[in-house]
Structure formats: structure tokens, C-alpha cells
LOVO-609609 format. One record per atom (N, C-alpha, C, O, CB): x, y, z; atom name. Coordinates in nm, 2 decimals, padded with zeros to 4 digits. Glycine has a CB too. Example, Ala and Ser with C-alpha at 12.3 -4.5 7.8 and 13.67 -1.06 7.14 Angstrom:
+--------+--------+--------+-------+
!      X !      Y !      Z ! torke !
+--------+--------+--------+-------+
!  01.32 ! -00.57 !  00.78 !     N !
!  01.23 ! -00.45 !  00.78 !    CA !
!  01.32 ! -00.33 !  00.78 !     C !
!  01.42 ! -00.33 !  00.85 !     O !
!  01.13 ! -00.45 !  00.90 !    CB !
!  01.28 ! -00.22 !  00.71 !     N !
!  01.37 ! -00.11 !  00.71 !    CA !
!  01.29 !  00.00 !  00.79 !     C !
!  01.34 !  00.11 !  00.80 !     O !
!  01.41 ! -00.06 !  00.57 !    CB !
+--------+--------+--------+-------+
end
This chain:
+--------+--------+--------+-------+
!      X !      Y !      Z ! torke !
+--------+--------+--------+-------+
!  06.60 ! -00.45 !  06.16 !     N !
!  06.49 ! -00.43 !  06.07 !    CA !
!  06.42 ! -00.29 !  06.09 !     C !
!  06.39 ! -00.22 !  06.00 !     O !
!  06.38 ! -00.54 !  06.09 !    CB !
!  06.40 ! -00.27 !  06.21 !     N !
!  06.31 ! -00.12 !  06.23 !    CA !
!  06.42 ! -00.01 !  06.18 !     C !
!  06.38 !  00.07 !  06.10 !     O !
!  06.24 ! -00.07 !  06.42 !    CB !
!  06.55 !  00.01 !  06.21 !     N !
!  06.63 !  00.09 !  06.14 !    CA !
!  06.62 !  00.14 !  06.01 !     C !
!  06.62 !  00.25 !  05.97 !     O !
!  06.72 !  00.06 !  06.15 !    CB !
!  06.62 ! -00.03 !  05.91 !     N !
!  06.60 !  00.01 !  05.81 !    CA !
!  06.47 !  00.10 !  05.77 !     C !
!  06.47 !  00.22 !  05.73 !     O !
!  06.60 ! -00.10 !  05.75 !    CB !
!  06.37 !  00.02 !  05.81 !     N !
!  06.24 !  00.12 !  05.79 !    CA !
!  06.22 !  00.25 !  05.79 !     C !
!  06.14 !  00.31 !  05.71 !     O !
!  06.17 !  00.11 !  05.85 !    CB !
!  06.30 !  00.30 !  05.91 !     N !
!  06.29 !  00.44 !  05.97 !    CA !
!  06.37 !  00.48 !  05.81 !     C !
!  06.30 !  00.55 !  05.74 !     O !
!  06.39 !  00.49 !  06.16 !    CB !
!  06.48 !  00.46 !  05.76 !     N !
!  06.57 !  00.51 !  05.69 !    CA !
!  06.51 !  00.50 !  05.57 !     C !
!  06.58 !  00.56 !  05.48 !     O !
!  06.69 !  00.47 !  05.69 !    CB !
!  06.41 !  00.46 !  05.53 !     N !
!  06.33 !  00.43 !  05.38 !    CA !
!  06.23 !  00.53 !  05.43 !     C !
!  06.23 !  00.62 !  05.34 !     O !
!  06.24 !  00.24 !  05.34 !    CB !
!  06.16 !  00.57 !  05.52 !     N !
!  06.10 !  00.64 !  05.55 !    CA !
!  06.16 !  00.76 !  05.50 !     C !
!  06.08 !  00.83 !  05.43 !     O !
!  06.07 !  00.62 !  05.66 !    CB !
!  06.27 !  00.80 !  05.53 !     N !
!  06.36 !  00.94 !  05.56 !    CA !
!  06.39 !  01.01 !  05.40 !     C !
!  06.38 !  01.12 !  05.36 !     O !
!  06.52 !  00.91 !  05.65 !    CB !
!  06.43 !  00.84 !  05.34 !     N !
!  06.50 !  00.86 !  05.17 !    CA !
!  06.40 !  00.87 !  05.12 !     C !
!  06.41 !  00.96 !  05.03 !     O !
!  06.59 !  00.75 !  05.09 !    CB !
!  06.26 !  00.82 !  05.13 !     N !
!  06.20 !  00.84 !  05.01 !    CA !
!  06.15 !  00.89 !  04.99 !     C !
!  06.12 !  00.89 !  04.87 !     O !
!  06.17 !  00.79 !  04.96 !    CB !
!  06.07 !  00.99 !  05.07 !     N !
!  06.04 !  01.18 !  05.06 !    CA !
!  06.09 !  01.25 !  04.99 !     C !
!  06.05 !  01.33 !  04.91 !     O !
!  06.07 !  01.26 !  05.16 !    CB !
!  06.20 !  01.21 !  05.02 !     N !
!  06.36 !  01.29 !  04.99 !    CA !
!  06.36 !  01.28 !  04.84 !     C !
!  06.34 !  01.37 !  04.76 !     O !
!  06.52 !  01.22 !  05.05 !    CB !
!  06.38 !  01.17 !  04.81 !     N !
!  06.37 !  01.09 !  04.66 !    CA !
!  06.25 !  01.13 !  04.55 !     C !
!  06.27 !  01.12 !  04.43 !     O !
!  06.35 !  00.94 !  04.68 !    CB !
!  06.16 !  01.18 !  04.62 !     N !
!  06.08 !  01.23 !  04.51 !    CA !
!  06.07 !  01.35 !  04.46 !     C !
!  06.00 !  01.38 !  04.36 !     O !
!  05.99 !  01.21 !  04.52 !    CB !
!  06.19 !  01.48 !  04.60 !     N !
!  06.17 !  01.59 !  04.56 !    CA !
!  06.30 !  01.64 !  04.43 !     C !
!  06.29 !  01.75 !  04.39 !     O !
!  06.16 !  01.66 !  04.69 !    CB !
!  06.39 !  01.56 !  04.40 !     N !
!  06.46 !  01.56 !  04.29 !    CA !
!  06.43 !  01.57 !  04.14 !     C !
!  06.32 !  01.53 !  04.12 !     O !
!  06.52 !  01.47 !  04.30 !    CB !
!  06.47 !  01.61 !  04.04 !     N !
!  06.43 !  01.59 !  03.90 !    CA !
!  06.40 !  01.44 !  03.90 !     C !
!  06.45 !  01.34 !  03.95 !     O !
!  06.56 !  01.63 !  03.80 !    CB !
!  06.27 !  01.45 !  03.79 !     N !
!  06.22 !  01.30 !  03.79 !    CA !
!  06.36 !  01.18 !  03.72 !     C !
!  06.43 !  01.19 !  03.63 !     O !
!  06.07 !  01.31 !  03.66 !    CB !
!  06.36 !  01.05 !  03.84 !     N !
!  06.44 !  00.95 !  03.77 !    CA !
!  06.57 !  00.94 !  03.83 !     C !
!  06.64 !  00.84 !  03.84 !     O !
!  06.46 !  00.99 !  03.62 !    CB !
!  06.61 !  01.09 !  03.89 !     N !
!  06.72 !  01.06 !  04.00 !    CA !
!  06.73 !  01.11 !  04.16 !     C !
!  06.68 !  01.21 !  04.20 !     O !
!  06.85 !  01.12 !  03.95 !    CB !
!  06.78 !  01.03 !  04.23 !     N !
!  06.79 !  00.99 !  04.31 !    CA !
!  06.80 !  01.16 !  04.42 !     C !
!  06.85 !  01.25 !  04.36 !     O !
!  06.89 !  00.89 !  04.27 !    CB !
!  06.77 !  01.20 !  04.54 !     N !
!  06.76 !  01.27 !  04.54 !    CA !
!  06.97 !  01.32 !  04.56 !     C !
!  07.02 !  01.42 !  04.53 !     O !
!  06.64 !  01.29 !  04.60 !    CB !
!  07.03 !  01.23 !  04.61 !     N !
!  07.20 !  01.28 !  04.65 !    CA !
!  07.27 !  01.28 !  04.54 !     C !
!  07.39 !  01.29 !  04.57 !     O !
!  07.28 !  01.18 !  04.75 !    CB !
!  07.23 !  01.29 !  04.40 !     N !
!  07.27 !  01.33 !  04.28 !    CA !
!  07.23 !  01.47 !  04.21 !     C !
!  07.14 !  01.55 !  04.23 !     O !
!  07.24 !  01.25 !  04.22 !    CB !
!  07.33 !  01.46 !  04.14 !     N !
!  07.25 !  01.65 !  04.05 !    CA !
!  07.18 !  01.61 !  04.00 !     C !
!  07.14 !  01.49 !  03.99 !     O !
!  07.31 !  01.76 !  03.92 !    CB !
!  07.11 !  01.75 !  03.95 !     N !
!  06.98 !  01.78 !  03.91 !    CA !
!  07.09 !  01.83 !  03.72 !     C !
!  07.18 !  01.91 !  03.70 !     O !
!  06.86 !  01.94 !  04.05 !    CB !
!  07.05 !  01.77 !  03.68 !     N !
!  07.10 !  01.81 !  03.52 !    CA !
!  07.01 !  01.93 !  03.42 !     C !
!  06.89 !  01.91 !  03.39 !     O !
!  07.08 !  01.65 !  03.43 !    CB !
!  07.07 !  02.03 !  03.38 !     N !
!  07.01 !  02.08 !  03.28 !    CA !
!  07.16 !  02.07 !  03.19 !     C !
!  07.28 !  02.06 !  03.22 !     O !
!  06.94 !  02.23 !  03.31 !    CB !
!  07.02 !  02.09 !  03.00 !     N !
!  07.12 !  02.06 !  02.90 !    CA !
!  07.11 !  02.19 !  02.87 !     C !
!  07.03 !  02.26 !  02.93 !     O !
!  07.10 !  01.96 !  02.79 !    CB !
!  07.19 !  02.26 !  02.77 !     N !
!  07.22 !  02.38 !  02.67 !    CA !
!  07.21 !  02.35 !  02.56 !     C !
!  07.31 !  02.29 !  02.52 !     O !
!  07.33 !  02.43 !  02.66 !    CB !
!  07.11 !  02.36 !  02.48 !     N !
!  07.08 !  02.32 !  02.33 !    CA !
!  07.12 !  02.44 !  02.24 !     C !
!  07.12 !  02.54 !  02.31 !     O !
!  06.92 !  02.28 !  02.30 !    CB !
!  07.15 !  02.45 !  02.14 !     N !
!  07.11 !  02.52 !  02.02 !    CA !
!  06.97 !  02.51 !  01.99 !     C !
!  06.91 !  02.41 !  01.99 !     O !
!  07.17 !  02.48 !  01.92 !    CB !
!  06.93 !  02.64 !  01.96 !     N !
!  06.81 !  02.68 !  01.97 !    CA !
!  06.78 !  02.72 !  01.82 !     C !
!  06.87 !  02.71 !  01.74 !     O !
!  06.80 !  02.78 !  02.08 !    CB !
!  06.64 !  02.77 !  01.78 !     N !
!  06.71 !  02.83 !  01.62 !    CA !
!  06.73 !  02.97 !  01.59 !     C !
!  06.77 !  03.05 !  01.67 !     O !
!  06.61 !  02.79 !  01.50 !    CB !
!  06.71 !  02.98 !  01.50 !     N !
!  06.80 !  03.10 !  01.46 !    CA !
!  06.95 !  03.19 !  01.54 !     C !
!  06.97 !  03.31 !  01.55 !     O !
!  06.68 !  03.19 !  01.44 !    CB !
!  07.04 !  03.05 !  01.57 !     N !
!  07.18 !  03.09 !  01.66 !    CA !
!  07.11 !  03.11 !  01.79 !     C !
!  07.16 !  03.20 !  01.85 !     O !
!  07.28 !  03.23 !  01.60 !    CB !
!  07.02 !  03.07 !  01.84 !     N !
!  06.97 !  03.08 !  01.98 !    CA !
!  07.00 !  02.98 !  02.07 !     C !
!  07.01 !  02.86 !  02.03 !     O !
!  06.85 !  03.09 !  01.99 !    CB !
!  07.03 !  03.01 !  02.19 !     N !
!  07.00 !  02.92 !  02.26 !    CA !
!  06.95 !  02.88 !  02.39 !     C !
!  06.91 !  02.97 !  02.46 !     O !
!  07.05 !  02.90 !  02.25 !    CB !
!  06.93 !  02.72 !  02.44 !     N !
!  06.81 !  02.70 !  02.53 !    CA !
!  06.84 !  02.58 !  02.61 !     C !
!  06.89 !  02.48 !  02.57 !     O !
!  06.68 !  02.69 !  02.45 !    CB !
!  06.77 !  02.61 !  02.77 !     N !
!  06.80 !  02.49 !  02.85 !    CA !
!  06.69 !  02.36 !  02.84 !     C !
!  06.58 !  02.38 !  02.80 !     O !
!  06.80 !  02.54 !  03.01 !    CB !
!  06.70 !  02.31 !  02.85 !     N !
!  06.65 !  02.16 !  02.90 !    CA !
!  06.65 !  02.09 !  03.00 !     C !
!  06.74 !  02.00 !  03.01 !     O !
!  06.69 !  02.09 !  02.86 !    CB !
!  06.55 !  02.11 !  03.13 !     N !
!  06.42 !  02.14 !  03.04 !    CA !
!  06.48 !  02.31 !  03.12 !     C !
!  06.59 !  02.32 !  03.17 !     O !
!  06.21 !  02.03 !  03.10 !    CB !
!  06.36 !  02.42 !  03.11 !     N !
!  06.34 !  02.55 !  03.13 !    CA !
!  06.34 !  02.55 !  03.28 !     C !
!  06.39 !  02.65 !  03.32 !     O !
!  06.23 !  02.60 !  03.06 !    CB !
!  06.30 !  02.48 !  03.37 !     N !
!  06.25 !  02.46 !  03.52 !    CA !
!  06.30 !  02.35 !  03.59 !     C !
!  06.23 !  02.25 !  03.54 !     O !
!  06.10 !  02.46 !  03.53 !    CB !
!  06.39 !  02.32 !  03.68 !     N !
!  06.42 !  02.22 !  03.76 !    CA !
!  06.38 !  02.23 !  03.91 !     C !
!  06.38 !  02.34 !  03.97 !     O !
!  06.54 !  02.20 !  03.73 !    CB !
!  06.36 !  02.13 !  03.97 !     N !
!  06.34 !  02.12 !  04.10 !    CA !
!  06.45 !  02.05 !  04.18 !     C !
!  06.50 !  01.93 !  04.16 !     O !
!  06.20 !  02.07 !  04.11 !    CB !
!  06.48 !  02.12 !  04.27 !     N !
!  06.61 !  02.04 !  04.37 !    CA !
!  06.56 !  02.04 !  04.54 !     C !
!  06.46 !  02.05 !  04.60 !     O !
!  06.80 !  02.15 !  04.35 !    CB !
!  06.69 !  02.02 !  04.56 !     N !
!  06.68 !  02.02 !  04.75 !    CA !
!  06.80 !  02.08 !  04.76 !     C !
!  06.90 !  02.06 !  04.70 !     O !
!  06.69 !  01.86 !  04.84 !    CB !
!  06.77 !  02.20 !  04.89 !     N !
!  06.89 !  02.25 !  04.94 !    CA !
!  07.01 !  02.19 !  04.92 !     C !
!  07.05 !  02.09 !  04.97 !     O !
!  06.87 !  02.24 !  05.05 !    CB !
!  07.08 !  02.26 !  04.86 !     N !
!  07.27 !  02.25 !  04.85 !    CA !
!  07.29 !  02.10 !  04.80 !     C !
!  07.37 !  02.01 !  04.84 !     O !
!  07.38 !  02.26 !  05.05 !    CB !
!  07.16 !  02.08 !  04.65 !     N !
!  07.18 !  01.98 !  04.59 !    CA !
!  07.27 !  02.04 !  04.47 !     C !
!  07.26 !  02.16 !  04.45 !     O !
!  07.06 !  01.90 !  04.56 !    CB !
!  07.34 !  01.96 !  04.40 !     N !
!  07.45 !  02.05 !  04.25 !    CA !
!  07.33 !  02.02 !  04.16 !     C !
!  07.25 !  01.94 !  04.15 !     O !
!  07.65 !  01.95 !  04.18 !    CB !
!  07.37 !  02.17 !  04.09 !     N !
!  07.26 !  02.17 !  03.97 !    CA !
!  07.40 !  02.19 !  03.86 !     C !
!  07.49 !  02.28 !  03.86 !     O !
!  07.11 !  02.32 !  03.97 !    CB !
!  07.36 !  02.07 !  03.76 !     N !
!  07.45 !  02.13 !  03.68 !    CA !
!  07.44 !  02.13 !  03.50 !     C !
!  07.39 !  02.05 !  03.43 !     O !
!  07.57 !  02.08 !  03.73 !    CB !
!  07.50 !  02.24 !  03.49 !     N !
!  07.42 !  02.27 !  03.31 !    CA !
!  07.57 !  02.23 !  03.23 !     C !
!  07.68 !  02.27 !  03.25 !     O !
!  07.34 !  02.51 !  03.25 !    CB !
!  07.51 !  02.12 !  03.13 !     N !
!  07.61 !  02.07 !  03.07 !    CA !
!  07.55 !  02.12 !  02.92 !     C !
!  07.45 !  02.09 !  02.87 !     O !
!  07.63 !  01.91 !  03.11 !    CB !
!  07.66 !  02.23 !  02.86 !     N !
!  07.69 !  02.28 !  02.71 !    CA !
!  07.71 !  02.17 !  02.57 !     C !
!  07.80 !  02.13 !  02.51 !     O !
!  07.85 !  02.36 !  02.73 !    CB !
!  07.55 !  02.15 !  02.57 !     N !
!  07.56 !  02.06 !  02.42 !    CA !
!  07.54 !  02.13 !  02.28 !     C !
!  07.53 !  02.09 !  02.17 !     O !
!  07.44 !  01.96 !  02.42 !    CB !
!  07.55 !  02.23 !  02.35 !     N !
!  07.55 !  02.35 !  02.20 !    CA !
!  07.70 !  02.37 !  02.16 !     C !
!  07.79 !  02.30 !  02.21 !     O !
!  07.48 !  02.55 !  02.24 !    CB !
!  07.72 !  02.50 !  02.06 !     N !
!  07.81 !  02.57 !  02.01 !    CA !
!  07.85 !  02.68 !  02.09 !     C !
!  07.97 !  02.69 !  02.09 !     O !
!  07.77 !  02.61 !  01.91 !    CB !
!  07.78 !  02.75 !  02.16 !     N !
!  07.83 !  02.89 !  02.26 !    CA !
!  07.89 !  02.84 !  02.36 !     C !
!  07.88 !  02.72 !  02.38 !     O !
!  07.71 !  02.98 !  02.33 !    CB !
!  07.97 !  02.90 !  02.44 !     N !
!  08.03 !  02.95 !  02.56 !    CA !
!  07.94 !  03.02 !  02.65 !     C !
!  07.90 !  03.13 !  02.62 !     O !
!  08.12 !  03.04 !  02.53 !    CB !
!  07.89 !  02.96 !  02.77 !     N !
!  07.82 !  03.07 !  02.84 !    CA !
!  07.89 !  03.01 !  03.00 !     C !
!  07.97 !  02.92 !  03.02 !     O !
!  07.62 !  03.07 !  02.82 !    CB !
!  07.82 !  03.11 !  03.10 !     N !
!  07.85 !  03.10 !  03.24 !    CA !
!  07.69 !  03.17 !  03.31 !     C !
!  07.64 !  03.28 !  03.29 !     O !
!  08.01 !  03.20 !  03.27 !    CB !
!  07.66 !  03.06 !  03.39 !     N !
!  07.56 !  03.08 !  03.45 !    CA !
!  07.55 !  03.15 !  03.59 !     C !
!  07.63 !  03.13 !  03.69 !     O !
!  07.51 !  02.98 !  03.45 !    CB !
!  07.43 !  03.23 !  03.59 !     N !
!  07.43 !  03.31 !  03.71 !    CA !
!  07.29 !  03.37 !  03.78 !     C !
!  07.22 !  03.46 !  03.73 !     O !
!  07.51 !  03.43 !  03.67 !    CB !
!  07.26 !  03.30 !  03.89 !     N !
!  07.15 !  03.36 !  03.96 !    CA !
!  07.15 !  03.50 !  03.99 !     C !
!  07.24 !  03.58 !  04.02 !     O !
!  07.13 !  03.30 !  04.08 !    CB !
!  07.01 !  03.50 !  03.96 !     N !
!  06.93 !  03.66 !  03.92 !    CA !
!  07.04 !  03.74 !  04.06 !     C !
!  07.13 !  03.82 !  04.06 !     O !
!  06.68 !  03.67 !  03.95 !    CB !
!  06.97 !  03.67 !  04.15 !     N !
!  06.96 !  03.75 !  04.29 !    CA !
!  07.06 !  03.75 !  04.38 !     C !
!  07.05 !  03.81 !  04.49 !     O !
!  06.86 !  03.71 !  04.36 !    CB !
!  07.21 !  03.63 !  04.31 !     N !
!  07.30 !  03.61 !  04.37 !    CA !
!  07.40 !  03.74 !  04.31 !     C !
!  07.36 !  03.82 !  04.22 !     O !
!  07.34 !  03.47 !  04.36 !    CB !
!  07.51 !  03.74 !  04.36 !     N !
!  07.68 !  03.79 !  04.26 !    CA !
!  07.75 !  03.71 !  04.28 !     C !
!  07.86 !  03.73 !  04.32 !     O !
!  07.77 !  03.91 !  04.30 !    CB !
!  07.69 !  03.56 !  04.23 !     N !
!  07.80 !  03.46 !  04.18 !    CA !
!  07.77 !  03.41 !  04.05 !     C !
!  07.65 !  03.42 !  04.01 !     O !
!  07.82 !  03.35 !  04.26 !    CB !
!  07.85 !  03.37 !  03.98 !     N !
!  07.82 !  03.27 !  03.88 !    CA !
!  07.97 !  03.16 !  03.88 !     C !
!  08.07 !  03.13 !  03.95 !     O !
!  07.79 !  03.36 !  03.71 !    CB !
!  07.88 !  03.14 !  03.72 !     N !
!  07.96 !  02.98 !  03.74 !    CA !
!  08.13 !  03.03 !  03.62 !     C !
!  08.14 !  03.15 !  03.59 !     O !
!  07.81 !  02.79 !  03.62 !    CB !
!  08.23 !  02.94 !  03.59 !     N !
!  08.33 !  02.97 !  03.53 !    CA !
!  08.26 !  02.98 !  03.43 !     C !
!  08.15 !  02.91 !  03.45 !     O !
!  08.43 !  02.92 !  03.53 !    CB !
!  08.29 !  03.05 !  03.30 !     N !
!  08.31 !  03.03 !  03.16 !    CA !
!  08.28 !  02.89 !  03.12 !     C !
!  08.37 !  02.83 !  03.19 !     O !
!  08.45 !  03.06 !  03.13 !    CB !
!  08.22 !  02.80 !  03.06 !     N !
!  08.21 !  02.70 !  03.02 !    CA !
!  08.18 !  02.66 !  02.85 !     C !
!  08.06 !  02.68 !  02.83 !     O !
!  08.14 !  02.66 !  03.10 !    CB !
!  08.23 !  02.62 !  02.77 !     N !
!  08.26 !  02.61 !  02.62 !    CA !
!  08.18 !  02.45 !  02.59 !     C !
!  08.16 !  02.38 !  02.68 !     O !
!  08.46 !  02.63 !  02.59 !    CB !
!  08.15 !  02.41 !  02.47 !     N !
!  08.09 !  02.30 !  02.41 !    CA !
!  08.16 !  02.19 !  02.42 !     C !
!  08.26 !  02.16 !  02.36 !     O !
!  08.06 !  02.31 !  02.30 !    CB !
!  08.10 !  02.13 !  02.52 !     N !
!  08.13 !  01.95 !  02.53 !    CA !
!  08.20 !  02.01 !  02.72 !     C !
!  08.28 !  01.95 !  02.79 !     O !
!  08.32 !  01.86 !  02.36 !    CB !
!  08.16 !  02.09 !  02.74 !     N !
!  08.21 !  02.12 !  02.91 !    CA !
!  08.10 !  02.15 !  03.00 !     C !
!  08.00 !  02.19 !  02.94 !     O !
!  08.29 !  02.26 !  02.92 !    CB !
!  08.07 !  02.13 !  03.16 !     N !
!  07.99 !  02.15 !  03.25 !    CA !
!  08.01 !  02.26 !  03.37 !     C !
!  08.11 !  02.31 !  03.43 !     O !
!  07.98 !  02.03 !  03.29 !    CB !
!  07.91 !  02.27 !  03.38 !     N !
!  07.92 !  02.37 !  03.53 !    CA !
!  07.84 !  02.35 !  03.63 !     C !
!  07.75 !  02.26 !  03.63 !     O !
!  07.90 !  02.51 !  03.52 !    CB !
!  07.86 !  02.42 !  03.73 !     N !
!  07.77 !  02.34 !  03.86 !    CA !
!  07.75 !  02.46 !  03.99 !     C !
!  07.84 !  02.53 !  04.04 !     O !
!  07.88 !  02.18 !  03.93 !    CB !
!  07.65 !  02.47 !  04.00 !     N !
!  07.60 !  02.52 !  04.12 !    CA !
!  07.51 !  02.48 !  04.24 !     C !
!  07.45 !  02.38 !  04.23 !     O !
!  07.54 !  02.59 !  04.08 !    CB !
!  07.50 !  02.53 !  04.34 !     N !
!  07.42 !  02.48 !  04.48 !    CA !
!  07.37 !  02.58 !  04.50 !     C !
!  07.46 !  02.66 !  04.49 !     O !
!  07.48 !  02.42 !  04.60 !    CB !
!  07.25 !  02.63 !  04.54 !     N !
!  07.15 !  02.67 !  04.60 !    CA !
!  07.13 !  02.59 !  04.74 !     C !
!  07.15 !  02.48 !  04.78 !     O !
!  07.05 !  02.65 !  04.51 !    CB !
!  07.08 !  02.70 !  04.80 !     N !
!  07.06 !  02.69 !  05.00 !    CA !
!  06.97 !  02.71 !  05.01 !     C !
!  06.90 !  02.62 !  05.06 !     O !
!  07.13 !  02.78 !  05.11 !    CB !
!  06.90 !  02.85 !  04.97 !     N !
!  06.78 !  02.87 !  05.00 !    CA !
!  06.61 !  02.82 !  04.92 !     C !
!  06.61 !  02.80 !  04.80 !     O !
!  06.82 !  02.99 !  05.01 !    CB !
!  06.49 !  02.81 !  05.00 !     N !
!  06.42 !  02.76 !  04.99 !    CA !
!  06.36 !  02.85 !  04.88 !     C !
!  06.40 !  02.97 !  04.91 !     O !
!  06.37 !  02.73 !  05.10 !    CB !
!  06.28 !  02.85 !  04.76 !     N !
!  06.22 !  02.94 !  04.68 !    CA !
!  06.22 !  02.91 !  04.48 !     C !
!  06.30 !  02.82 !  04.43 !     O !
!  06.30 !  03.06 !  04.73 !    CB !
!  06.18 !  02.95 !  04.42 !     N !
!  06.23 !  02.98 !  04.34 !    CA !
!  06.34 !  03.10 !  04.28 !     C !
!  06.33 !  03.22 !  04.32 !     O !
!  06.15 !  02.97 !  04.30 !    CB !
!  06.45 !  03.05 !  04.18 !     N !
!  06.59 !  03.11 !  04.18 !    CA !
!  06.57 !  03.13 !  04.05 !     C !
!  06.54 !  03.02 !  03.98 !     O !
!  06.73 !  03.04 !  04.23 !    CB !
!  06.57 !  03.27 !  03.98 !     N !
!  06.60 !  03.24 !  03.84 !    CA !
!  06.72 !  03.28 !  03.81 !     C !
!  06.79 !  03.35 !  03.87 !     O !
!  06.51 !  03.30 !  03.76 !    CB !
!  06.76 !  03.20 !  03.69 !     N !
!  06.94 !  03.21 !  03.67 !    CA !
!  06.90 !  03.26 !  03.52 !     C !
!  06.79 !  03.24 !  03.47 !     O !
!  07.06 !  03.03 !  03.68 !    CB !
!  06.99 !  03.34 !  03.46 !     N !
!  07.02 !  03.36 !  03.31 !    CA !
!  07.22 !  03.31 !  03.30 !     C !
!  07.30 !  03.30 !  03.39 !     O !
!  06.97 !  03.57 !  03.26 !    CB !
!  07.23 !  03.30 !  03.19 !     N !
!  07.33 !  03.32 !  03.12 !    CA !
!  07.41 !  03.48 !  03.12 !     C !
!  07.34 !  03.58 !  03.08 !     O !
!  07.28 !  03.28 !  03.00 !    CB !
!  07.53 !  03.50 !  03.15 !     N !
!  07.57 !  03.62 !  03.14 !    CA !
!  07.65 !  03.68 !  03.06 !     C !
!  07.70 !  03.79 !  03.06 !     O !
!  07.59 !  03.64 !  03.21 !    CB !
!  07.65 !  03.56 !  02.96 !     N !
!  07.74 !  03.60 !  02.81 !    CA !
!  07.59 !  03.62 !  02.70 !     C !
!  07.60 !  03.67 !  02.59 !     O !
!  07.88 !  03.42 !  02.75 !    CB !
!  07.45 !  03.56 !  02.77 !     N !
!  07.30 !  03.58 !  02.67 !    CA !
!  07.22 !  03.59 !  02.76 !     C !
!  07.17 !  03.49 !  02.81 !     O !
!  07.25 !  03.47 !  02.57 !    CB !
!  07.19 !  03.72 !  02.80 !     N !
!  07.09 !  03.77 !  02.88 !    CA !
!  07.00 !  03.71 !  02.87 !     C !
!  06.95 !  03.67 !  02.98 !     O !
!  07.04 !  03.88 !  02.86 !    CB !
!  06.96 !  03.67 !  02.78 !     N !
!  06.79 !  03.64 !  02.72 !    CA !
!  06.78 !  03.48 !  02.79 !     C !
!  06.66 !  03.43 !  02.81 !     O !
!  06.76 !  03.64 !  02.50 !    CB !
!  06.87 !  03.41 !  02.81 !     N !
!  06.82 !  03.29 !  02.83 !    CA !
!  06.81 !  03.28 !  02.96 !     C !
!  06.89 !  03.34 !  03.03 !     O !
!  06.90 !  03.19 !  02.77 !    CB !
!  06.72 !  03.21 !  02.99 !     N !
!  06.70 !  03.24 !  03.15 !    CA !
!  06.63 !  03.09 !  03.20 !     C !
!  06.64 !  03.00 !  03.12 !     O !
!  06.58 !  03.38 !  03.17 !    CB !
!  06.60 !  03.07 !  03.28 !     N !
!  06.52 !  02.96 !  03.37 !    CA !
!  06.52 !  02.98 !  03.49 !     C !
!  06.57 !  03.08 !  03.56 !     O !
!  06.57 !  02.83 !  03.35 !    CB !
!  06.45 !  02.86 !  03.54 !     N !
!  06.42 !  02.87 !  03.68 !    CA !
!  06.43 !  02.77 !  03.78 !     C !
!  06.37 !  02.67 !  03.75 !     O !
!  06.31 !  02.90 !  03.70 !    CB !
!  06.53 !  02.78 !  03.95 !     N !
!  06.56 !  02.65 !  03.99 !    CA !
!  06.47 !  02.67 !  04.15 !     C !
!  06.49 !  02.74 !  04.25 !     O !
!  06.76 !  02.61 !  04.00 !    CB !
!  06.35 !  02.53 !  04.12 !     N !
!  06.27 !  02.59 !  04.23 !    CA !
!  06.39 !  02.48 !  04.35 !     C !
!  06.45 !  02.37 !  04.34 !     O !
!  06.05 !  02.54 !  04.21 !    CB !
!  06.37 !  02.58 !  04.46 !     N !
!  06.42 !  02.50 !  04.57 !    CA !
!  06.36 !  02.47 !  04.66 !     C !
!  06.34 !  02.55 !  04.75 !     O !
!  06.50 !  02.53 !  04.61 !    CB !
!  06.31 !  02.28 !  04.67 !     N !
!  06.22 !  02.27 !  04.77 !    CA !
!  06.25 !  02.19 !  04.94 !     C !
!  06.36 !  02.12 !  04.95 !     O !
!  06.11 !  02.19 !  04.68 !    CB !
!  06.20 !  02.20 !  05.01 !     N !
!  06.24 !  02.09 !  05.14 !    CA !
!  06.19 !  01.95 !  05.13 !     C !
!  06.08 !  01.91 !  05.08 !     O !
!  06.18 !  02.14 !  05.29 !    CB !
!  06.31 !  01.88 !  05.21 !     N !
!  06.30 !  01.74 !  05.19 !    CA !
!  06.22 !  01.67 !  05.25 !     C !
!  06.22 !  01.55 !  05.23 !     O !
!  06.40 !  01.68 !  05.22 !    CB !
+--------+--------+--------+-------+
end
């Protein structure tokens, strides 16, 4: 019985620093909408995760894009409509990522401790 406790203790800190609704040892989900006038846009604009949790942006629009932190030199493959991609973040902070097939679209993945 005290084991358990200690371990409810541990998870559910943890559990609330995830996107609202899941769990924290799951991704954190952003969508890709069509936007208007041929634009486009994440859902939501700002996520919050945990260290070397997968964030991943799933393409419910028309474009092709590949995502890429500002401050990194990585991105993600090429990903086309009705396809996903996925990234992890390590470090503690806010990360902003754009698209590098549409400059303009951009957001932000705060990364917090558990």
C-alpha cells in the first residue's frame, strides 16, 4: 500500500504538466488546419510538455510542411495531408518552431519540469 502511494504521488505532478486531458507518458498533439485565405495554422498555437515528451503535429490541412525549432538544425521529414510528425524536446524553456516550407507559421513548445 505505501508503494502505491509514493507512485500516485510521483504520477500525478507529472500528469498535470501535459496538454490538458492526457496523460503525461503520451504526446502532446498539435493539429494543422487550413487557415483562410490558403493559410495555414496550428492547434492550439502553444503547447506545454515534459522533457523528451513526443510532440506531434498531425497535417489536417491541404499543404505539405516539415517542422523545425527556431534554435535547433533539425526538423521533422516532409509530411503531406492525412500524415504526422513528431519531435522531442530536452531542454527546459520555451521553443519556438515554424514550418519551413511557411515561414510565417510559427508556435510555441513550452518545456516544463515534472
Amino acid at each position: 500500500m505505501r508503494a502505491f502511494l509514493v507512485a500516485l504521488l510521483v504520477v500525478l505532478p507529472l500528469a498535470g504538466c501535459a496538454q490538458p486531458g492526457a496523460p503525461a507518458e503520451q504526446k502532446v498533439v498539435v493539429r494543422i488546419v487550413d487557415g483562410p485565405e490558403g493559410s495555414f495554422t496550428f492547434v492550439p498555437a502553444r503547447v506545454t510538455a515534459l522533457p523528451n515528451q513526443v510532440v506531434e503535429w498531425r497535417n489536417e490541412g491541404n499543404g505539405t510542411h516539415s517542422m523545425q525549432p527556431n534554435e535547433f538544425p533539425v526538423s521533422t521529414r516532409a509530411f503531406g495531408p492525412g500524415e504526422s510528425a513528431q519531435l522531442k524536446f530536452g531542454e527546459v524553456g520555451a521553443h519556438g518552431v515554424h514550418c519551413t516550407f511557411h515561414p510565417n507559421m510559427t508556435m510555441v513548445v513550452e518545456i516544463v519540469r515534472g
